[in-house]
Biopython code that builds the backbone (N, CA, C, O; Angstrom):
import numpy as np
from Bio.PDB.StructureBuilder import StructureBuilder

atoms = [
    (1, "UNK", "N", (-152.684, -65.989, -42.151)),
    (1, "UNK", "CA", (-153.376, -66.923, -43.021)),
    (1, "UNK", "C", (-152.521, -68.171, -43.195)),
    (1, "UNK", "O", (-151.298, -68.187, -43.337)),
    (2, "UNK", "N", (-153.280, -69.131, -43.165)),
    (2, "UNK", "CA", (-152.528, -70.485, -43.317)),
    (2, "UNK", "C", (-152.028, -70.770, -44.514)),
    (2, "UNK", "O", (-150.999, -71.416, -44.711)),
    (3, "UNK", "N", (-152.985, -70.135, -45.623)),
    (3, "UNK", "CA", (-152.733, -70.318, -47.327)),
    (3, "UNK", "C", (-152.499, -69.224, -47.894)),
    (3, "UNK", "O", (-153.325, -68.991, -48.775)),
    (4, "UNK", "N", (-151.603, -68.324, -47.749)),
    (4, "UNK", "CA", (-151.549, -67.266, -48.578)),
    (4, "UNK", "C", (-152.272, -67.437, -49.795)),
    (4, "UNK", "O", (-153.041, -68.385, -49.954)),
    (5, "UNK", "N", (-152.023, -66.394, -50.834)),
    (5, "UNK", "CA", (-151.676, -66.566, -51.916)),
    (5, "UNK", "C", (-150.449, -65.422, -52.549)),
    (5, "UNK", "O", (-149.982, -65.249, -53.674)),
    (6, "UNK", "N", (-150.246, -64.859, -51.397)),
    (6, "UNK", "CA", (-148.855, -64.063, -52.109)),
    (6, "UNK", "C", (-148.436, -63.418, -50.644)),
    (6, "UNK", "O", (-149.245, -62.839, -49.919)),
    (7, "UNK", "N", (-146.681, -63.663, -50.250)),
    (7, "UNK", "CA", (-146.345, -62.627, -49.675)),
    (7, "UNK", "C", (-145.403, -62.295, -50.262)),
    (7, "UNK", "O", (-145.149, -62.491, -51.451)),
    (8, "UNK", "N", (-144.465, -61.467, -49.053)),
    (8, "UNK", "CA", (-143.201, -60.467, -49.648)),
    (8, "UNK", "C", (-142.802, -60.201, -47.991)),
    (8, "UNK", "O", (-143.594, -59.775, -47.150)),
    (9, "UNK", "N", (-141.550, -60.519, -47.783)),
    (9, "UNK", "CA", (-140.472, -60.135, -47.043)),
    (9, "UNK", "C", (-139.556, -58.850, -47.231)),
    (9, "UNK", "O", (-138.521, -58.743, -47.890)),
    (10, "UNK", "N", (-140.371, -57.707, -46.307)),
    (10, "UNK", "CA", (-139.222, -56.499, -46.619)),
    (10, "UNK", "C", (-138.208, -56.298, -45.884)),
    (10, "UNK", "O", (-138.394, -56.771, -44.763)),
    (11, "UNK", "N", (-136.787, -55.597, -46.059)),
    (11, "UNK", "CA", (-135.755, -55.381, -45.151)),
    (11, "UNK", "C", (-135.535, -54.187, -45.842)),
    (11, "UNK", "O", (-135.586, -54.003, -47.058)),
    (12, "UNK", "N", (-135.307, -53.461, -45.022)),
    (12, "UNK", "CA", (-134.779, -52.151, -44.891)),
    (12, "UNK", "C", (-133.250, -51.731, -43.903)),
    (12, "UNK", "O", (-133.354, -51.811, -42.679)),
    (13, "UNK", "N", (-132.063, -51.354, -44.438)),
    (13, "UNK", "CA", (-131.025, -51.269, -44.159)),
    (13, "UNK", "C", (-129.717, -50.706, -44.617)),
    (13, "UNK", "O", (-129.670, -50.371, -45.801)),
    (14, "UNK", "N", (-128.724, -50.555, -43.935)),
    (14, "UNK", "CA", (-127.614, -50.108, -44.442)),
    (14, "UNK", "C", (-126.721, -50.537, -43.423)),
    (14, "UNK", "O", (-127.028, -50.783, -42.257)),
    (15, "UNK", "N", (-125.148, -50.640, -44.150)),
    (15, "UNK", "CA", (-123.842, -51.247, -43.274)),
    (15, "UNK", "C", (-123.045, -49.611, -43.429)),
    (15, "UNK", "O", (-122.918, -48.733, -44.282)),
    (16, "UNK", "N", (-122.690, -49.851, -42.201)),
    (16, "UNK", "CA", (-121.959, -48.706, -41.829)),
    (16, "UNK", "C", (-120.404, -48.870, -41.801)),
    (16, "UNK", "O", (-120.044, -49.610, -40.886)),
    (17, "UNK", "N", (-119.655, -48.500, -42.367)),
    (17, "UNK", "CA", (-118.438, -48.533, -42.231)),
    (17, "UNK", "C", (-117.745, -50.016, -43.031)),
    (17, "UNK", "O", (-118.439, -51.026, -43.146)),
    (18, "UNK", "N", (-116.541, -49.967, -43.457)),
    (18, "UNK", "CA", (-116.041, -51.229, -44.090)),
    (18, "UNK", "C", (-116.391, -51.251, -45.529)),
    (18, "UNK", "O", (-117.504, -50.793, -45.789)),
    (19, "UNK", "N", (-115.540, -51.771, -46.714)),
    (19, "UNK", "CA", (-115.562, -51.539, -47.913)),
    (19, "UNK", "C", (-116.462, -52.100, -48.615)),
    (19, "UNK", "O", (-116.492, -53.290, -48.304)),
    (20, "UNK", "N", (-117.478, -51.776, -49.682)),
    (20, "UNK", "CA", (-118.846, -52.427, -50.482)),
    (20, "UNK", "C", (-117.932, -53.964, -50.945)),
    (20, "UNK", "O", (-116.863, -54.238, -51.490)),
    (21, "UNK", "N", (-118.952, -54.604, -50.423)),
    (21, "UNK", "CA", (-118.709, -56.161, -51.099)),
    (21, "UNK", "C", (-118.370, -57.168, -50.128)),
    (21, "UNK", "O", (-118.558, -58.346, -50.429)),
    (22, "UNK", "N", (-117.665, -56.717, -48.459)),
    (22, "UNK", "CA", (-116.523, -57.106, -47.907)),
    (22, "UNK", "C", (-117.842, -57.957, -47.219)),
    (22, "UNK", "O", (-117.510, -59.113, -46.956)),
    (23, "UNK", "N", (-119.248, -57.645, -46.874)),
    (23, "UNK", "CA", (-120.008, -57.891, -45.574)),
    (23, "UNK", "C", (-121.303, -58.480, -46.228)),
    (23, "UNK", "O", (-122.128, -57.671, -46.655)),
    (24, "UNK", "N", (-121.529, -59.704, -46.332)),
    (24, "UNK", "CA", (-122.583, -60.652, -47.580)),
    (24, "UNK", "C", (-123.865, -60.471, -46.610)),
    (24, "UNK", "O", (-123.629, -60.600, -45.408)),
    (25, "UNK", "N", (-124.817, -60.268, -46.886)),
    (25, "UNK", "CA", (-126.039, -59.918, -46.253)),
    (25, "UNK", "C", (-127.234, -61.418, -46.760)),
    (25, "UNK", "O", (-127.282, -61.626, -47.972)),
    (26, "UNK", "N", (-127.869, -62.098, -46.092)),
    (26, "UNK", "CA", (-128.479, -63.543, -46.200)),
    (26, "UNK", "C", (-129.622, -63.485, -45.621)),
    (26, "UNK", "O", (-129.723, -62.914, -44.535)),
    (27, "UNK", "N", (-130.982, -64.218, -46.400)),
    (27, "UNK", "CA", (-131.962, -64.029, -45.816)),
    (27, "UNK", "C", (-132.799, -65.229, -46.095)),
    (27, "UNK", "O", (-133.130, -65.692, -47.187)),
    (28, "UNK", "N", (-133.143, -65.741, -44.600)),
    (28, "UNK", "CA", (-133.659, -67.405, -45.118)),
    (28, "UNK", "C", (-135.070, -67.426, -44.229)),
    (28, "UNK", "O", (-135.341, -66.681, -43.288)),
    (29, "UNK", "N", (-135.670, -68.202, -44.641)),
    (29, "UNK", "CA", (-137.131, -68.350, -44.356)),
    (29, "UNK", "C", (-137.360, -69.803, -43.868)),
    (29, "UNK", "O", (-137.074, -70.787, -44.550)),
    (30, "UNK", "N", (-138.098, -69.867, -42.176)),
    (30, "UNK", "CA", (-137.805, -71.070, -41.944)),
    (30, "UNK", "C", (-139.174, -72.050, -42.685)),
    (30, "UNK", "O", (-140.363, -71.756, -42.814)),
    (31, "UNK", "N", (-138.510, -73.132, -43.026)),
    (31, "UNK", "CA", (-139.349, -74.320, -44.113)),
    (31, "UNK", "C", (-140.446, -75.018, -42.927)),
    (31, "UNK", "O", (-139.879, -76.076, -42.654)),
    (32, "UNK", "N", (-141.467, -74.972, -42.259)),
    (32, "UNK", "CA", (-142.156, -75.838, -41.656)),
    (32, "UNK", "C", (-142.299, -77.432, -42.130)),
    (32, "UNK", "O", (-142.500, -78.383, -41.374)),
    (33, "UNK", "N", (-142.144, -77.474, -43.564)),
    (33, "UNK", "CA", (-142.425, -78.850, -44.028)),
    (33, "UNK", "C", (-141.207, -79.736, -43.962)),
    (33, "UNK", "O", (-141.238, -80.966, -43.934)),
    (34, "UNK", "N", (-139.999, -78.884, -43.938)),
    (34, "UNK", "CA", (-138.498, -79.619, -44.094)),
    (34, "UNK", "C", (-138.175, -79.386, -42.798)),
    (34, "UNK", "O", (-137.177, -80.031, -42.479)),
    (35, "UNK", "N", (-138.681, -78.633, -41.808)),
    (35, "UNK", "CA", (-138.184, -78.536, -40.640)),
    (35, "UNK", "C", (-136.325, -77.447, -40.152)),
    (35, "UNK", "O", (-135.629, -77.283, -39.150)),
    (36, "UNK", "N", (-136.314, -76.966, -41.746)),
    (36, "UNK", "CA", (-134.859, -76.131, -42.029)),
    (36, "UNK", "C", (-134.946, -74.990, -42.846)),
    (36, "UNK", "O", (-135.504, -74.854, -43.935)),
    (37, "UNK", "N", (-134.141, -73.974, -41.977)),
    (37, "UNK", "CA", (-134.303, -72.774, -42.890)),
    (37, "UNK", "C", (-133.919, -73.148, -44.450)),
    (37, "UNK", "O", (-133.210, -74.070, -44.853)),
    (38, "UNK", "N", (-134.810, -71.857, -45.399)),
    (38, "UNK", "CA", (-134.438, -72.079, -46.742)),
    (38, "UNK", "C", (-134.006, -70.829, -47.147)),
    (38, "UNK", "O", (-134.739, -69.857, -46.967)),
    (39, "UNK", "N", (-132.930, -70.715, -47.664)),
    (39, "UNK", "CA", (-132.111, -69.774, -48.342)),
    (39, "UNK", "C", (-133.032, -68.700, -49.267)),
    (39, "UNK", "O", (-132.984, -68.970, -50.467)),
    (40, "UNK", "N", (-133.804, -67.614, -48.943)),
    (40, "UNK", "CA", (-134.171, -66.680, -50.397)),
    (40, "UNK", "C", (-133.600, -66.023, -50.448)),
    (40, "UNK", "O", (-134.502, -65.186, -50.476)),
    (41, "UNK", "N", (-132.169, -65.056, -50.536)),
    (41, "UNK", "CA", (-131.872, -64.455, -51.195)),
    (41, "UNK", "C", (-130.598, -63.861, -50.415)),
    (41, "UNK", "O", (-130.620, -63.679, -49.198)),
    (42, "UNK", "N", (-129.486, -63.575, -51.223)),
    (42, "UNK", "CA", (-128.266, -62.865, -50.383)),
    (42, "UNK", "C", (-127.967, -62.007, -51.814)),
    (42, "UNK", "O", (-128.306, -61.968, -52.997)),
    (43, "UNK", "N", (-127.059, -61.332, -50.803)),
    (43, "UNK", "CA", (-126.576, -60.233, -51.647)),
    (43, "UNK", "C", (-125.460, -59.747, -51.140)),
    (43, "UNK", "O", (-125.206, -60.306, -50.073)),
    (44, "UNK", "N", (-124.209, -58.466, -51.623)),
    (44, "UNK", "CA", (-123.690, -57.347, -50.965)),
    (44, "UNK", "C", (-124.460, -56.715, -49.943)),
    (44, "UNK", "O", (-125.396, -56.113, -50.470)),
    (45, "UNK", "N", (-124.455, -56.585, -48.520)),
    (45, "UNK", "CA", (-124.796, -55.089, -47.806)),
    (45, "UNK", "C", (-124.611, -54.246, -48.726)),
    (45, "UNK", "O", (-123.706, -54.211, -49.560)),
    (46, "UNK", "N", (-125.794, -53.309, -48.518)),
    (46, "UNK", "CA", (-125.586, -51.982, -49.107)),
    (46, "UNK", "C", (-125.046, -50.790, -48.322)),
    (46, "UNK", "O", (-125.481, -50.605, -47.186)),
    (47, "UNK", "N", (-124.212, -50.039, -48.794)),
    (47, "UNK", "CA", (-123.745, -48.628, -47.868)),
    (47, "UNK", "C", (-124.217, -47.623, -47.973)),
    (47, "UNK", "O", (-123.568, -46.581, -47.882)),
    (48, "UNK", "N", (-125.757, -47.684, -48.240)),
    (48, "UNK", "CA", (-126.878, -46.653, -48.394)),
    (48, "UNK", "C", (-127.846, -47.032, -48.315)),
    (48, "UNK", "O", (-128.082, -47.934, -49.119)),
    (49, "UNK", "N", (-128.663, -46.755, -47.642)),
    (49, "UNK", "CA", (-129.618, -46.844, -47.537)),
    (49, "UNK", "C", (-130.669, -48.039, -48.083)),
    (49, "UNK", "O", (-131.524, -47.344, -48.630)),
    (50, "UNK", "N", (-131.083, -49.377, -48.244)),
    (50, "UNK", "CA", (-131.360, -49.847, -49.088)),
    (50, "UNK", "C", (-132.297, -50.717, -48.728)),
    (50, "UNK", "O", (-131.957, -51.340, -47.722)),
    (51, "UNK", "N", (-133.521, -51.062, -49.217)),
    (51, "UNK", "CA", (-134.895, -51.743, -48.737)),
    (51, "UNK", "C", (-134.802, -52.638, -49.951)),
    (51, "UNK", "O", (-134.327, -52.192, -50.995)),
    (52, "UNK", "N", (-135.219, -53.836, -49.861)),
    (52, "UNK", "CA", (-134.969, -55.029, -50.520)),
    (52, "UNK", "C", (-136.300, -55.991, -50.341)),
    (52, "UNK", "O", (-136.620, -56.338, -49.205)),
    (53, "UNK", "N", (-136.922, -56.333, -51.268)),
    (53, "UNK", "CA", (-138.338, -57.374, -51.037)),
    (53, "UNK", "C", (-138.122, -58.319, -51.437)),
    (53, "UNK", "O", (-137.453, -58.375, -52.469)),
    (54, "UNK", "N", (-138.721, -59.848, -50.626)),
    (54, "UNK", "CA", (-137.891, -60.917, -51.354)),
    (54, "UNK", "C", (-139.666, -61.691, -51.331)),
    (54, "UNK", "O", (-140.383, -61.884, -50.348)),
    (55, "UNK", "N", (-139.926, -61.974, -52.702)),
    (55, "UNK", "CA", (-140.961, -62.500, -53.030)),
    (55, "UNK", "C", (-140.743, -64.244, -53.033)),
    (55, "UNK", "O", (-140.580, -64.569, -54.209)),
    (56, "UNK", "N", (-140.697, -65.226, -52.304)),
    (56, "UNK", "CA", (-140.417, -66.687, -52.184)),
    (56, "UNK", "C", (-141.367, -67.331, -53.712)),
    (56, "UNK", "O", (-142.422, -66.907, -54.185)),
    (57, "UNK", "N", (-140.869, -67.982, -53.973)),
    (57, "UNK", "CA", (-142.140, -68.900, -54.847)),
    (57, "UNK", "C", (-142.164, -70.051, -54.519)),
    (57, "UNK", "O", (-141.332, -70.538, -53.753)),
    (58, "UNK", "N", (-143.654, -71.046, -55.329)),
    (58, "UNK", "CA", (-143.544, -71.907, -55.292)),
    (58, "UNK", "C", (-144.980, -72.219, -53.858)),
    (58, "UNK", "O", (-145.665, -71.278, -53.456)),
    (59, "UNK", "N", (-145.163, -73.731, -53.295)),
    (59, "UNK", "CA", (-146.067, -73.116, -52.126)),
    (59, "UNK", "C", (-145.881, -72.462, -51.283)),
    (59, "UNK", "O", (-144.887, -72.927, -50.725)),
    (60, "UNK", "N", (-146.187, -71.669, -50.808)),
    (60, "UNK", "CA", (-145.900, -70.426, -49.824)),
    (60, "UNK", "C", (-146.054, -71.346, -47.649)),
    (60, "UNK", "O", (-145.279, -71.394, -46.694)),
    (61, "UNK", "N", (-147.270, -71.770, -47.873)),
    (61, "UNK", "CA", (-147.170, -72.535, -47.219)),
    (61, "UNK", "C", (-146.757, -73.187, -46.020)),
    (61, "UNK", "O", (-147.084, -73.310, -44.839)),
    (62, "UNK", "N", (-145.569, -73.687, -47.152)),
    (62, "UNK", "CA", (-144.406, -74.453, -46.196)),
    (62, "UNK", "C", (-143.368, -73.521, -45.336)),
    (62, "UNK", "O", (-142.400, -73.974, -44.725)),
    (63, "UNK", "N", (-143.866, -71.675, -45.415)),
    (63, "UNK", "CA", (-142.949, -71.045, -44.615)),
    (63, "UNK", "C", (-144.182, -70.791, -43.305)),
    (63, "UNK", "O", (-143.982, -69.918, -42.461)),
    (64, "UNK", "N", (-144.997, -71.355, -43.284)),
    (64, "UNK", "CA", (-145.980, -70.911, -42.049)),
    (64, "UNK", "C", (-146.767, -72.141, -41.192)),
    (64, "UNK", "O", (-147.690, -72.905, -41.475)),
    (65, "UNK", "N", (-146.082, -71.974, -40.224)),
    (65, "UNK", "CA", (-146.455, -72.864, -39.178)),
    (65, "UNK", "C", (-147.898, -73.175, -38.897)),
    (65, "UNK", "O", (-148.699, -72.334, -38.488)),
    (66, "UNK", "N", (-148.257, -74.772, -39.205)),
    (66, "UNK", "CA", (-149.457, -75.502, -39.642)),
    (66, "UNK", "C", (-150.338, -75.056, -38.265)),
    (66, "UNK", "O", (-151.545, -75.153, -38.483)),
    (67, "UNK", "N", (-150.035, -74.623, -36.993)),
    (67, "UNK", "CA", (-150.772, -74.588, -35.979)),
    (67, "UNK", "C", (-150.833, -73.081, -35.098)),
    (67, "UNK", "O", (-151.688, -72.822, -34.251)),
    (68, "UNK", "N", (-149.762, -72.213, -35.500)),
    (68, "UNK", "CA", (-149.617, -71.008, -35.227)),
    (68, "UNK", "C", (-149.976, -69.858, -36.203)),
    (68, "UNK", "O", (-150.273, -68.715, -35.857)),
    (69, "UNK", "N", (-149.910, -70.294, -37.390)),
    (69, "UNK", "CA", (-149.240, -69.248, -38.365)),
    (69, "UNK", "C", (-148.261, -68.201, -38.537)),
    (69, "UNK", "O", (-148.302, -67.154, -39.183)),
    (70, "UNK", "N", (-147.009, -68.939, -37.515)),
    (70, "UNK", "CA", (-146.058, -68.076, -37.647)),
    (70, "UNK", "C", (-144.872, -68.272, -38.479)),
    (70, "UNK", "O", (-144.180, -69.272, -38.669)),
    (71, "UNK", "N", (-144.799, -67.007, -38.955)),
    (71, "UNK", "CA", (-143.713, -66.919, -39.778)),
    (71, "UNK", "C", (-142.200, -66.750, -39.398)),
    (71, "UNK", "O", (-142.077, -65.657, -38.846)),
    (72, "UNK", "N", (-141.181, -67.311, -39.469)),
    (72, "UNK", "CA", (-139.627, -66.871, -39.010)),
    (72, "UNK", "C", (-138.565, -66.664, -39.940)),
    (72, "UNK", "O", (-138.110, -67.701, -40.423)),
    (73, "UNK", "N", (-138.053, -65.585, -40.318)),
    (73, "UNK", "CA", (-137.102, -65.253, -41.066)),
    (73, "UNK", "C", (-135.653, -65.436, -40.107)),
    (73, "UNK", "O", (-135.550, -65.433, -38.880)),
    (74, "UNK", "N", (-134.839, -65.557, -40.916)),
    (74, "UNK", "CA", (-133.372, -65.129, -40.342)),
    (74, "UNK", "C", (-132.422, -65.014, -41.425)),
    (74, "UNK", "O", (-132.120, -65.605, -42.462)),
    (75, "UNK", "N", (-131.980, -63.715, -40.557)),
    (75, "UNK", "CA", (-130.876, -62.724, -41.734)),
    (75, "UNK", "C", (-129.911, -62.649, -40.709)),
    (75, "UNK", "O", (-130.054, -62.415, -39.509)),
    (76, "UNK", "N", (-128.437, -62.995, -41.691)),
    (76, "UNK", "CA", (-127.187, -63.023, -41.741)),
    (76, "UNK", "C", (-126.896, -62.157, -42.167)),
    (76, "UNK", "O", (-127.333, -61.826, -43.269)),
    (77, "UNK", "N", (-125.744, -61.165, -41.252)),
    (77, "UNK", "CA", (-124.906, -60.327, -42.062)),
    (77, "UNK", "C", (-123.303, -61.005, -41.587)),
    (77, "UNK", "O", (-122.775, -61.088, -40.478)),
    (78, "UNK", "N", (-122.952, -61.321, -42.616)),
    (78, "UNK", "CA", (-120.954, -61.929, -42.186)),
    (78, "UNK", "C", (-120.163, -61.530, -43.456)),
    (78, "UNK", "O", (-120.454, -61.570, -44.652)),
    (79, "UNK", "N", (-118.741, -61.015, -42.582)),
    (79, "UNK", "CA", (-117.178, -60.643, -43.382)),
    (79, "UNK", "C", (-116.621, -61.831, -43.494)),
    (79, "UNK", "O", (-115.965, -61.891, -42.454)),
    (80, "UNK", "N", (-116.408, -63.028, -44.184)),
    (80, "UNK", "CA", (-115.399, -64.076, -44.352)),
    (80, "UNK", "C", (-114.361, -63.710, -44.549)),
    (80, "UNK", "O", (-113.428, -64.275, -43.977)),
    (81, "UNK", "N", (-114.133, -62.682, -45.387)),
    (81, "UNK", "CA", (-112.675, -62.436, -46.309)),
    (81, "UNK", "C", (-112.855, -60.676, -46.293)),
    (81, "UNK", "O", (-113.884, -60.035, -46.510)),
    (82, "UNK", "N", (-111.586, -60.204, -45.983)),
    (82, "UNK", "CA", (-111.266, -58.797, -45.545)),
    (82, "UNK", "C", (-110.369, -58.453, -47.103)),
    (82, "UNK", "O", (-109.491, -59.109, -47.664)),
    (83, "UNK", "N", (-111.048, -57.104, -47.486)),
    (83, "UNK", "CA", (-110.457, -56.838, -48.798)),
    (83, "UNK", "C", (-109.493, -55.680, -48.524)),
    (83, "UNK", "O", (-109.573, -54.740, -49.314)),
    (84, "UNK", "N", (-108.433, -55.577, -47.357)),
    (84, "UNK", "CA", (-107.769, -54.794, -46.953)),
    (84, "UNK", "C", (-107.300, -54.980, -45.304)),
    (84, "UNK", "O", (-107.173, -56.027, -44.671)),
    (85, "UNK", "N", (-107.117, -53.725, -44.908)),
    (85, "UNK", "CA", (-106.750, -53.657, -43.660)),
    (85, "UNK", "C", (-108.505, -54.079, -42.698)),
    (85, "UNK", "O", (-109.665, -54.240, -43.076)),
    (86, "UNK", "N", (-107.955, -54.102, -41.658)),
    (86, "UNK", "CA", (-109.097, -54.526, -40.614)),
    (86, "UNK", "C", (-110.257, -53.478, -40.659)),
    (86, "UNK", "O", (-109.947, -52.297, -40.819)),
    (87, "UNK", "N", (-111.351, -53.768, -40.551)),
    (87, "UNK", "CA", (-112.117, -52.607, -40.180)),
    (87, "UNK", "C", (-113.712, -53.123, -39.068)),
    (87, "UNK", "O", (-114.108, -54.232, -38.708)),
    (88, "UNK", "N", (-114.293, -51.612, -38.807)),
    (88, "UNK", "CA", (-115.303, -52.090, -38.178)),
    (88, "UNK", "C", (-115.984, -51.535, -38.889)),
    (88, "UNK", "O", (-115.760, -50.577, -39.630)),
    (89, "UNK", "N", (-117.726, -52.672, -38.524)),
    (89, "UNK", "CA", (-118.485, -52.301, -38.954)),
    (89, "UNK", "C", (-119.902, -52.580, -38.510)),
    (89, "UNK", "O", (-119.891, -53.647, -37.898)),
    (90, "UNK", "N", (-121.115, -52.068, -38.564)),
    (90, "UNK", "CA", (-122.247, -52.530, -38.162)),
    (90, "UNK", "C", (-123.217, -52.619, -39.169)),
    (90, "UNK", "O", (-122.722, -52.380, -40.270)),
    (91, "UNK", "N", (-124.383, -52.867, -39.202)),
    (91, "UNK", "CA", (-125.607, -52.624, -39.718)),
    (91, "UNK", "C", (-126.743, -52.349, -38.679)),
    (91, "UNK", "O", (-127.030, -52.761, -37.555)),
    (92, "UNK", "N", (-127.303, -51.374, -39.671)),
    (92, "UNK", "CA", (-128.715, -50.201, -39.330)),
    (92, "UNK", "C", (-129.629, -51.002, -39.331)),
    (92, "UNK", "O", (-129.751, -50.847, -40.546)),
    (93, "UNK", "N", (-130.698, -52.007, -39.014)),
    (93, "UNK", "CA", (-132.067, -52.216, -39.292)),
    (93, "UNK", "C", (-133.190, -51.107, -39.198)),
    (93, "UNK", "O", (-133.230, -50.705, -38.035)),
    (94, "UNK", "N", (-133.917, -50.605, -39.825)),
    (94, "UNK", "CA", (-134.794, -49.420, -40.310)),
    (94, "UNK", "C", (-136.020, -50.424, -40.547)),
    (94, "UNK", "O", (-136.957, -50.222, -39.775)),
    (95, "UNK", "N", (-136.218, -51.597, -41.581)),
    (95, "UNK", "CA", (-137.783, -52.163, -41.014)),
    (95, "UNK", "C", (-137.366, -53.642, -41.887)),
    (95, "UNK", "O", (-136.776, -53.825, -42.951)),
    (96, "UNK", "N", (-137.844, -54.364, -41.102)),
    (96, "UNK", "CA", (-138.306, -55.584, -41.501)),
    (96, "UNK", "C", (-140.269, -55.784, -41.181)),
    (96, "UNK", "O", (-141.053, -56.024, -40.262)),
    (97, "UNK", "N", (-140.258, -55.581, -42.177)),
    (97, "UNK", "CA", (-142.118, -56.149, -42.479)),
    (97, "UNK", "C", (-142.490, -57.181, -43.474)),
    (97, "UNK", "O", (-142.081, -57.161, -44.635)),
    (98, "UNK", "N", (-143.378, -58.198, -42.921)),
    (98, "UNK", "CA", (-144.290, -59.039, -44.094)),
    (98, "UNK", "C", (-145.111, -58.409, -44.377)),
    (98, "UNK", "O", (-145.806, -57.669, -43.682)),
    (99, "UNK", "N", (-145.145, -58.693, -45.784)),
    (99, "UNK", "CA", (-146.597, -58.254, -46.409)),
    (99, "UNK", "C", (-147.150, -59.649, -46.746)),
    (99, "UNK", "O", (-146.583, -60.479, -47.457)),
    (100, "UNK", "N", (-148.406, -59.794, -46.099)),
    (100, "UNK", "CA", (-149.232, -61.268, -46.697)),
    (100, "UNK", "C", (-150.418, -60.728, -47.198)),
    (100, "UNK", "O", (-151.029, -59.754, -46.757)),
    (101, "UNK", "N", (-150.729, -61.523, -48.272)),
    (101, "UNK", "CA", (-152.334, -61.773, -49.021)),
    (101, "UNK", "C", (-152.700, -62.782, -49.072)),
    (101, "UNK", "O", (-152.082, -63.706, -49.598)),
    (102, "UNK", "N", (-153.943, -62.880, -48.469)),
    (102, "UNK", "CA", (-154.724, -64.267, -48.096)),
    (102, "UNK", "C", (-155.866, -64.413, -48.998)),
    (102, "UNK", "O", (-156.607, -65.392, -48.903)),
]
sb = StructureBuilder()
sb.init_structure("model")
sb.init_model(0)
sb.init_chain("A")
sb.init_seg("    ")
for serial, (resi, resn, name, xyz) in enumerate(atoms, 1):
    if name == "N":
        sb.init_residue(resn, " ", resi, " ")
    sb.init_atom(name, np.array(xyz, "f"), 0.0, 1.0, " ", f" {name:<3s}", serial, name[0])
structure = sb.get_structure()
């Protein structure tokens, strides 16, 4: 739909290995009207299991392409700063789904 009137961005996930806090998890929604992703929401990775919905406000809109209707998210997971010795680590993706209402 070109005009929503409500979605929701789900992620479903977990970081494997490496200490809670160390690995910032980012989730941006690209702006069609500004032509630049927009920041909705970061947090800690979680080290369990953890599904997260990020409801945008405001016009919805401007995250859906005027001639496709496509939508593009992009999620960041990055360590800047190590709260100890070195470690490794990954993340699980389990589901990323939109939910739209038109």
């Amino acid at each position: 739909s070109a005009s929503p009137t409500d979605f929701k961005f789900r992620l479903e996930s977990i970081m494997l290995g490496g200490p809670s806090g160390d690995v910032i998890q980012t989730v941006e929604l690209f702006n069609y009207t500004t032509g630049q992703l927009e920041l909705v929401d970061t947090r800690a990775a979680a080290n369990s299991d953890e599904s997260v919905e990020i409801t945008p406000a405001g016009d919805l809109s401007r995250f859906i392409h005027p001639m496709t209707n496509e939508m593009t998210t992009h999620i960041i997971w990055r360590s800047e700063s190590f709260a100890g010795a070195p470690f490794t680590w990954s993340i699980d993706v389990d589901e990323t789904v939109w939910l739209v209402t038109d």
